[in-house]
C-alpha positions in Angstrom: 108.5 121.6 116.4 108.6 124.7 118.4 113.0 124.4 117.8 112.7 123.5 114.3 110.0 126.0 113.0 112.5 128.8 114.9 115.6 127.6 113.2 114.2 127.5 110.0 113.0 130.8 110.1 116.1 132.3 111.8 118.0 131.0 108.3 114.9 132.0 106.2 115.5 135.5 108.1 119.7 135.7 107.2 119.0 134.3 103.0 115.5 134.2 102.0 112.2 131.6 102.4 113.0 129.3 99.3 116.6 128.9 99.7 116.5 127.9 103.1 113.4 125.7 102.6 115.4 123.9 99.7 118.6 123.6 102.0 117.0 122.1 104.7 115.5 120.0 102.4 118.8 119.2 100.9 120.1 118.3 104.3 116.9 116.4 105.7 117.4 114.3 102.5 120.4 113.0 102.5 120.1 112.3 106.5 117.3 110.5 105.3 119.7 108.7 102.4 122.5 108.1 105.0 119.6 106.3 107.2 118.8 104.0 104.0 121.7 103.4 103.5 123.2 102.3 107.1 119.6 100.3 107.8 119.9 99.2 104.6 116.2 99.8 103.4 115.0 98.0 100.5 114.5 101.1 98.4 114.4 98.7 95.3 111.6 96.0 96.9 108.7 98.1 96.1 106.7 99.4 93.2 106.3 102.9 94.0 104.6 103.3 90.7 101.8 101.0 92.5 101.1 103.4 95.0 98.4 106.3 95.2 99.3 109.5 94.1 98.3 110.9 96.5 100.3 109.3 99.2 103.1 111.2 97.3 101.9 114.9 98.8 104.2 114.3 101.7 106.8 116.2 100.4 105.1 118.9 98.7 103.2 119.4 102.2 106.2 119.6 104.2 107.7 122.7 101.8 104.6 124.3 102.1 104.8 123.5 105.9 108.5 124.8 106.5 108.0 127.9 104.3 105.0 128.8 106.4 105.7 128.7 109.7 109.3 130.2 108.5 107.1 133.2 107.5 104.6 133.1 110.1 107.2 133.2 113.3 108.9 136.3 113.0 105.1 137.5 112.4 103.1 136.2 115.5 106.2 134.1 117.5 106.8 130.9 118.3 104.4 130.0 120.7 101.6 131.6 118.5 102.9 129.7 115.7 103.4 126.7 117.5 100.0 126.7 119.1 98.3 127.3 115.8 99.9 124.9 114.1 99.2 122.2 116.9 95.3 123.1 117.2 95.7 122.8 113.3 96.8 119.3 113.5 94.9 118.3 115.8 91.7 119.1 114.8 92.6 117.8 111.1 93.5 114.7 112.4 90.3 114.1 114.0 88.8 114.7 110.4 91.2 112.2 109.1 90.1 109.9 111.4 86.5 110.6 110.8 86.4 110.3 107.0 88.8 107.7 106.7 91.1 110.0 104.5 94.4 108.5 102.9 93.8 105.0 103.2 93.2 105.3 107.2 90.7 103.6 108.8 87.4 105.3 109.8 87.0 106.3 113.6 83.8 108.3 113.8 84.3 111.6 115.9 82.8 111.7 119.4 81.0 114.6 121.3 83.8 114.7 123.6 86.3 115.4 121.0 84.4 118.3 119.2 84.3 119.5 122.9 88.0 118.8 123.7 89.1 120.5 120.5 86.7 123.7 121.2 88.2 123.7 124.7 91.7 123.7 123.4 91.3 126.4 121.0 89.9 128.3 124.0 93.1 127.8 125.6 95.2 128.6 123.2 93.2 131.7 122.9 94.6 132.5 126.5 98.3 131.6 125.2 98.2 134.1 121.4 99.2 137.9 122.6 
């Protein structure tokens, strides 16, 4: 993450935020159609009118995603970047979990975790300059 979120930005830095978000995009498509294609998925087998909308926010997340840490890097660095954007995840996946979100079974949060979480944000505290 740390890697990719610094490339990205490095090429968001030398054109601008939505053309490089759009070509590496472009490129992380059609690695993604030359997998298909060698592992022969069965693109055609499913009805992907069938499924949720809102299973479909994938992609619209990871623009948002790239363009944001491409911004945020050169603002607060990698490791700020990087640590926010784990304790981010983190913590929403334990929501996730919780509420059974997307289709995901519910795990209730424990103590331990709303601890765990609090104690990682307090050491990522100890990590942002």
């Amino acid at each position: 993450m740390a890697i990719q979120g610094t490339i990205n930005s490095s090429l968001s830095q030398k054109t601008s935020l939505l053309s490089a978000t759009l070509v590496v995009h472009i490129i992380g498509t059609l690695v993604a159609l030359v997998a298909v294609l060698a592992w022969r998925a069965p693109l055609l087998k499913y009805n992907w009118i069938s499924v949720p909308w809102y299973l479909y926010l994938g992609g619209i997340l990871s623009v948002l995603i790239v363009g944001l840490v491409a911004i945020s890097i050169p603002k607060v660095g990698v490791c700020n970047a990087t640590t926010a954007i784990i304790i981010g995840q983190v913590s929403m996946a334990v929501l996730i979990d919780h509420f059974g979100w997307f289709g995901m079974g519910r795990l209730p949060w424990t103590q331990s975790q709303l601890i765990g979480i609090g104690l990682f944000a307090a050491g990522a505290k100890l990590l942002f300059r």
